[in-house]
N, C-alpha and C positions, 0 to 999 in steps of 0.2 A: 789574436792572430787568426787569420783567415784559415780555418781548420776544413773547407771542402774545395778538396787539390781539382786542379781542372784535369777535362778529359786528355788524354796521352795524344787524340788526333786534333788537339787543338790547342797548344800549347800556347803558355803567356810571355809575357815579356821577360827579362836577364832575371836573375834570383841567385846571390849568394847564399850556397847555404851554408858555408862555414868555413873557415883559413884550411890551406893544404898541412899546416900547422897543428892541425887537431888530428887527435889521433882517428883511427875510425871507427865508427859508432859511436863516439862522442855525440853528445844530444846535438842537433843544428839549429834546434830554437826553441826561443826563451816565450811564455807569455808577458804579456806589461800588461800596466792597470789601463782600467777601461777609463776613456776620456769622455770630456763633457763633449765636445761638437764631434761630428760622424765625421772619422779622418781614422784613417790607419798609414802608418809610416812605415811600410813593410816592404819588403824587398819582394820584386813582380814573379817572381818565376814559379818555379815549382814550389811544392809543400814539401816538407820533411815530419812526419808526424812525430811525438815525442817520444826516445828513444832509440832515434833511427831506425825504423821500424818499418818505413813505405817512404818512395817517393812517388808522386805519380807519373807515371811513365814507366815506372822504374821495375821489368821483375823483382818476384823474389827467386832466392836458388832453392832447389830443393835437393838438398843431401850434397855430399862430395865434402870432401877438403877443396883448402883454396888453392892446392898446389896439385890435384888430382887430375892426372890425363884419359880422355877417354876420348874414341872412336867410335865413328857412325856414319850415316850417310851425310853431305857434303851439305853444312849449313848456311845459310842464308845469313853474310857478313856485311860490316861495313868498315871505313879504312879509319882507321887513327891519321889524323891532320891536325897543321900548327894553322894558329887561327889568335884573331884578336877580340876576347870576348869582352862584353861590357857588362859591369854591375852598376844598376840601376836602382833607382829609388821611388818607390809608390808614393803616391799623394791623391787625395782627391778632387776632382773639377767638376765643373759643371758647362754643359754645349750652352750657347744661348745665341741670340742675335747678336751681330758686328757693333762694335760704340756709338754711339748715337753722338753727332755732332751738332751741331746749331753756328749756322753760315749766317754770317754778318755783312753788310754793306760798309766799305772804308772808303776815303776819297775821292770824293763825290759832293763837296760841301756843296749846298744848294739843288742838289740833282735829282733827278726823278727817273723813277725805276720805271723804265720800258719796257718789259720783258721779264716775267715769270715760271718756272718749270709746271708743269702738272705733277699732282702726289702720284707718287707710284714711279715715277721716269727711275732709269738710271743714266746715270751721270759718267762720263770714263773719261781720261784724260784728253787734254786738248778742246772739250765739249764745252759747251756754254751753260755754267750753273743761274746766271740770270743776267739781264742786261739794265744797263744805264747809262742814262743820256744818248742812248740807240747805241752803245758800246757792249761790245760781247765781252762780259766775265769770266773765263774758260776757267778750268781746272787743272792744277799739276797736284803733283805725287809730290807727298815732300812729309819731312817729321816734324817740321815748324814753318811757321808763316813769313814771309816777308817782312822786314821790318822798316827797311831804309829804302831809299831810291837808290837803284841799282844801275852804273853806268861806265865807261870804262875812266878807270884812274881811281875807280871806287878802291876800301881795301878788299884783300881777300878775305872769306871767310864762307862757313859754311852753306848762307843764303843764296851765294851766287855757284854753286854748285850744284843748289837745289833748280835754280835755271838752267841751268849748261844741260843739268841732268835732261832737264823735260823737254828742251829746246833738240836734244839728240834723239829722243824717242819720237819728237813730232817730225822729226824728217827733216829741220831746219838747220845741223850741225854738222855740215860735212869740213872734216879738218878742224873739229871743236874737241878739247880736252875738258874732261871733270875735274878740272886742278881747281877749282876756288878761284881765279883769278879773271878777272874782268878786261881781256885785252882785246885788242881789233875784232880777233876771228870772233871772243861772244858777242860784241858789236853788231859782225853783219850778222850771225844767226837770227838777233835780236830781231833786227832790219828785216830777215825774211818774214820769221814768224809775226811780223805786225802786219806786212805786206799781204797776209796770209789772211788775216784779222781784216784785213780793209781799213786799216787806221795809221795815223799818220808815223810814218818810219822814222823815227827818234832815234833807235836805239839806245832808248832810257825805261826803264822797269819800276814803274811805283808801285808800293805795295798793294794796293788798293786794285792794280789791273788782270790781279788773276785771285782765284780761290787755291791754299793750298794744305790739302790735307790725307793723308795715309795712303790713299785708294780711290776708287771706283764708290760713288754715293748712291743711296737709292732716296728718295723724296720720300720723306714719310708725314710733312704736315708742310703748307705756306700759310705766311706770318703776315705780308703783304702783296699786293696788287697791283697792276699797270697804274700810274700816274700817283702812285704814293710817293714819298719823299725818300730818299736812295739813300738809306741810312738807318743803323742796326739791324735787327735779325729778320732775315729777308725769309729765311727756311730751316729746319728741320730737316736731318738727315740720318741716314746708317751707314755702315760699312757695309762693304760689298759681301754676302751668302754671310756666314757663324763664326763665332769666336769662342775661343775655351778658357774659362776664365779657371787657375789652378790656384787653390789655397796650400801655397809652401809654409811650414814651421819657419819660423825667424831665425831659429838653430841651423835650418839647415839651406837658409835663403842664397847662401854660396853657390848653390847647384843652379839657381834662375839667374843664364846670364842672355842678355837679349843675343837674338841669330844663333842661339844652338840650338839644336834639332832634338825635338822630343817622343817619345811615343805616347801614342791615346788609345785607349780603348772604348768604343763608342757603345751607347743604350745596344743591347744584342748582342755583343761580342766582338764586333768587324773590329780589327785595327787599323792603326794608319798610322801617321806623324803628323807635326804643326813648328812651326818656327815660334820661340819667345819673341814677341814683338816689343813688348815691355814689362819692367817689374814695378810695381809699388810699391811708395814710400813709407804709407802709412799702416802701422800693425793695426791688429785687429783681435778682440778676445772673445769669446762667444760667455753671456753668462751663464750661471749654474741658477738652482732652483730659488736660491736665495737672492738673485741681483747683483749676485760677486762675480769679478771677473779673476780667473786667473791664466798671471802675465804668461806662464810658461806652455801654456797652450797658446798664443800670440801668432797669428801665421802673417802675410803678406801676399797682395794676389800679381801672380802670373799672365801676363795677357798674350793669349796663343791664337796665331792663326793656324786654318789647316792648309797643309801644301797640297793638298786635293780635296778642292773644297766640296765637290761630287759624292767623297766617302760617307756623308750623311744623309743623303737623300734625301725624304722629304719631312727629315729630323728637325726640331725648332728650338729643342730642349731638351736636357736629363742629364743626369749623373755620368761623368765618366772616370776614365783612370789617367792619370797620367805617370808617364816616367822621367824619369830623369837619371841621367847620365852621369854616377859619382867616381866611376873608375875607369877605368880600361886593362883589361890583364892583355899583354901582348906577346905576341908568336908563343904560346901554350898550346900544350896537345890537350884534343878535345875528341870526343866520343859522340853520336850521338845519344840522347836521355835511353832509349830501347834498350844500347848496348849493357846498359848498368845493372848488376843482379845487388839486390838487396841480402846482404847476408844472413842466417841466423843467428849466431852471436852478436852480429852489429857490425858496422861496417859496411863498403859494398868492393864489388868486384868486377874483371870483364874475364869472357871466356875468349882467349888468343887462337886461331884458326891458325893451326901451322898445316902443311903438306897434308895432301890423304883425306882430310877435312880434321885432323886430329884437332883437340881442342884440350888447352891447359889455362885453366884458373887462376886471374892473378890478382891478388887484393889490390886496392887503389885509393886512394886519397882523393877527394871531390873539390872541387874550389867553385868556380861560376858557372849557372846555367843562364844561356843566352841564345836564344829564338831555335830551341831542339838541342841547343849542344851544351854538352859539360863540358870543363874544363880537369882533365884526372892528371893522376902521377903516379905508376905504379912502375916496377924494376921488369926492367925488358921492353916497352913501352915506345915506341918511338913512329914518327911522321911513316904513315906507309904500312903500318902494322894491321892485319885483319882484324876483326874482334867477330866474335858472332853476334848478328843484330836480331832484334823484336818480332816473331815472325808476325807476314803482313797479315 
């Protein structure tokens, strides 16, 4: 267990540190045996040292009973508010470059590639990733490829979605719906967008007349040349800026569900979020010193974009954290981490600001901390309530 708690002015991600269920001062964490691959499955938040003893953030009191009132000059408070915290789950990642893809030449039997990118371009939807037969090969956005010739009477199905889709972003879809279905209106879109192309207005879609894949490409190697033969791997490519790749436990691979929102913590501290884009099929076991693998260490990797690709700067690489989203406690009163006095006997407590600045001590029950806030329960307690806060 990660035993040095972060600074109080720079708090980490959600942390259960234990059921409103447990008495207080009840221990909030356990050590586990130490693993063969560098992975800790630890909940992001604060530390609880063993025996309830510190949190970080967290005073301690010094003297008083917890039901003792005393007056003074008028403390520096913060309000009790219902809130919906999130307990989260650590795992470890690593930043690296976008997927590397390898772009194929399709239908074009007999043809010859006119037209090559330079390494280095990048590539964004609608743009030309290479040409043949003096035909511009554009690019769309999409999670899979074309497969059939696409035309209307075709069926419906998720292909011709990935059109409609691209067809509206390029400007060519006025009055087009993303429904799967291939009828007149993706027809003329079609019609415009070839009309757009300079190529003959069919309003038919072979698989072969566009490139389709995740994002925005960057060239990172060519395979072929002007007047080669317009067929197989024409280039090399990446995803557009980094990707975080998250080693989940198998155990706990329920929590990687693609398009939910996670938090990262990047090389240096900065946080941010990233969307799962995809999870992987296949486990993985790291060996130990003897060439054994053990299955119960087995994780499954995560593939995360970041929702602000700019949060890394001119980062290319390194260890980060990721979290993951296993609960939600909702409309709970929460404090912030300042407000909580670590008891001496154990347990913790908040000091209640009533009138005058008087101040009475109330023991409290801790459940989730989430981005400064706790989650407590203590008798008298309610949305609106002063407490005295951390002085700044």
């Amino acid at each position: 267990m990660d035993r040095n708690p972060p600074s109080p002015s720079t708090p980490r991600m959600a942390e259960p540190l234990g059921s409103l269920d447990d008495a207080p001062g009840a221990e909030a964490s356990r050590s586990s045996p130490p693993r063969r691959r560098r992975r800790r499955w630890l909940a992001a938040g604060l530390v609880v040292l063993a025996g309830g003893v510190a949190v970080a953030g967290v005073a301690t009191a010094r003297g008083g009973s917890a039901t003792e009132e005393t007056a003074g000059p008028a403390p520096r408070t913060a309000t009790v508010t219902r809130a919906d915290l999130a307990e989260r789950q650590q795992v470890d990642g690593a930043l690296g470059p976008a997927e590397t893809y390898r772009i194929i030449a399709r239908g074009f039997p007999g043809g010859t590639l006119t037209g090559v990118p330079q390494v280095g371009r990048r590539i964004g939807r609608g743009q030309e990733v290479f040409e043949a037969n003096g035909r511009t090969v554009p690019l769309f956005y999409g999670r899979s490829p074309l497969w059939r010739t696409l035309h209307e009477g075709v069926s419906d199905g998720r292909d011709v979605k990935i059109l409609q889709n691209n067809l509206i972003k390029l400007g060519h879809g006025d009055g087009l719906e993303v429904d799967g279905h291939f009828g007149p209106a993706t027809e003329t879109a079609v019609e415009r967008w070839q009309d757009d192309l300079n190529v003959d207005e069919t309003g038919v879609v072979e698989p072969g007349d566009v490139v389709v894949q995740p994002g925005p490409l960057h060239v990172s190697a060519v395979h072929a040349s002007p007047g080669s033969p317009a067929q197989g791997r024409i280039l090399t490519a990446t995803g557009s800026g980094a990707q975080v790749v998250a080693e989940v436990p198998v155990t706990q691979a329920q929590l990687a569900v693609p398009d939910a929102e996670v938090g990262i913590t990047l090389p240096g501290g900065r946080r941010t979020t990233g969307t799962v884009e995809r999870v992987g099929t296949a486990a993985d076991a790291a060996e130990d010193e003897n060439g054994s693998r053990d299955l119960t260490d087995a994780t499954v990797p995560a593939y995360i974009t970041l929702n602000d690709p700019d949060a890394v700067g001119r980062l290319t690489g390194g260890p980060v954290q990721v979290y993951f989203t296993s609960r939600v406690h909702r409309n709970v009163l929460a404090v912030p981490v300042g407000a909580l006095l670590a008891m001496p006997g154990g347990g913790y407590a908040v000091d209640v600001v009533a009138a005058g600045g008087v101040t009475r001590r109330v023991p409290v029950r801790i459940g989730v901390f989430d981005g400064g806030r706790v989650e407590v329960q203590g008798a008298g307690l309610a949305a609106g309530t002063a407490v005295k806060a951390a002085a700044s």
